[in-house]
One Martini backbone bead per residue (centre of mass of N, CA, C, O) as a GRO file, in nm:
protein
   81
    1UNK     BB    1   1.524  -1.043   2.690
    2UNK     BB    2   1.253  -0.899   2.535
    3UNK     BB    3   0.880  -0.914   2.665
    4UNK     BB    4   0.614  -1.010   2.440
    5UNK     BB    5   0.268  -0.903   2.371
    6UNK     BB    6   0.017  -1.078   2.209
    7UNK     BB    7  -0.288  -0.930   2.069
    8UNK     BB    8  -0.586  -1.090   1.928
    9UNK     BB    9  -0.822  -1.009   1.697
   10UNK     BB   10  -1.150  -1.072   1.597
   11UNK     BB   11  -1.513  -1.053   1.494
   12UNK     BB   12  -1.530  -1.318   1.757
   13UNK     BB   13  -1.256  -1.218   1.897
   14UNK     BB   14  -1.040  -1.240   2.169
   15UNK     BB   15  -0.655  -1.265   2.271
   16UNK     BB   16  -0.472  -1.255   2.572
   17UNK     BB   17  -0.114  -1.220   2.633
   18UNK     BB   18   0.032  -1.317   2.951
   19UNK     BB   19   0.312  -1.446   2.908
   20UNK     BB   20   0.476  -1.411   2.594
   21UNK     BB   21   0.767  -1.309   2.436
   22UNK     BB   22   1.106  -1.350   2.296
   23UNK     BB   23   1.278  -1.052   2.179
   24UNK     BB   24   1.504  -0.859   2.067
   25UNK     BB   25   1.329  -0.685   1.921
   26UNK     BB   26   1.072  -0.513   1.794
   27UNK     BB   27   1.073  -0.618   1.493
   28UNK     BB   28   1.073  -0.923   1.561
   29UNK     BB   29   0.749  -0.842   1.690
   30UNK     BB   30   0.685  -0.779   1.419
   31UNK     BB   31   0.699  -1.023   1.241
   32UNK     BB   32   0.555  -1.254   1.466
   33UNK     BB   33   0.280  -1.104   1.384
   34UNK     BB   34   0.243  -1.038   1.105
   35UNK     BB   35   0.270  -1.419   1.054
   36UNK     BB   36   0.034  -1.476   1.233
   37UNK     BB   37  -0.174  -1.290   1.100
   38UNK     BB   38  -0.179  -1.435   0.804
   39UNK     BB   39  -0.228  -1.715   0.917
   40UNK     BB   40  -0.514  -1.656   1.018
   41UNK     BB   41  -0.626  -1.575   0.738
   42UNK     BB   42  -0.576  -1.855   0.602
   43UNK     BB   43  -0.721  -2.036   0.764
   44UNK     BB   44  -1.047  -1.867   0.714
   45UNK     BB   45  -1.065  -1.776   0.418
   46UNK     BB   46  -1.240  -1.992   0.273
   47UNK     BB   47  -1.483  -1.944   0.509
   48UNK     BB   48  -1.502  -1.623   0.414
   49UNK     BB   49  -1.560  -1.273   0.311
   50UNK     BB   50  -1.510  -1.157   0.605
   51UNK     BB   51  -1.249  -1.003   0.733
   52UNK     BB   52  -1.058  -0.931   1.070
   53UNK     BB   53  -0.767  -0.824   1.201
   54UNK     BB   54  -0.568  -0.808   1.500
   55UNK     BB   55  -0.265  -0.675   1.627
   56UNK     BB   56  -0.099  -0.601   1.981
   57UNK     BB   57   0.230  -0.487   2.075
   58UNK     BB   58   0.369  -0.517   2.375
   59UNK     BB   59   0.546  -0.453   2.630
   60UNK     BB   60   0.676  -0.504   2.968
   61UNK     BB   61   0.456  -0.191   3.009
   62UNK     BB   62   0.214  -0.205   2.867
   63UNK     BB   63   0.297  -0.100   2.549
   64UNK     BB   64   0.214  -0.014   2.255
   65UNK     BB   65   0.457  -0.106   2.003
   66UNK     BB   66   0.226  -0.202   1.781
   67UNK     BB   67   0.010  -0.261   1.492
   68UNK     BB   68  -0.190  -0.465   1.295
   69UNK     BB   69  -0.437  -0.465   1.005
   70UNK     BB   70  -0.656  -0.721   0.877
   71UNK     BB   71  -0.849  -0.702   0.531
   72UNK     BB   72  -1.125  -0.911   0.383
   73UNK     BB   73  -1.345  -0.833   0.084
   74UNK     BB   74  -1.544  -1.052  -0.065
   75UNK     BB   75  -1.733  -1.115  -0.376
   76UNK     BB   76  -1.991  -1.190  -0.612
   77UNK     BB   77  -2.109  -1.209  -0.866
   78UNK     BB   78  -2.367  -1.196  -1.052
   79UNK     BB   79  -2.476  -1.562  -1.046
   80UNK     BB   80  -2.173  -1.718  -0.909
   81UNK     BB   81  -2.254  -1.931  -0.680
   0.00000   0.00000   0.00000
């Protein structure tokens, strides 16, 4: 089975996937990429009103062969906080 390296950042981070993870296509490495990318903004969702975040899928001859940017920027009206 092919394996895939997930590279994650955010504004504060970068975390270098070393080991990998066996996915049967690259689909499936765009899936659990993607579903990584939305929990990683929900949990940190509630503390901050600008998030960025990015993943990129690697294959196992280091060709990034996925890439996928999360970002939100909510504010407030004024005088609502």
């Amino acid at each position: 089975m092919p394996l895939f390296f997930f590279d994650f950042a955010d504004s504060r981070h970068c975390t270098l996937d070393d080991e990998g993870t066996e996915c049967e296509t690259v689909r499936e490495a765009r899936m659990k990429a993607v579903r990584t990318l939305t929990a990683m903004a929900k949990d940190e969702a509630l503390d901050d009103e600008l998030l960025d975040y990015m993943v990129s899928v690697r294959d196992d001859i280091g060709r990034v062969v996925y890439r996928a940017t999360l970002s939100l920027a909510g504010e407030w009206p004024v005088n609502q906080q």
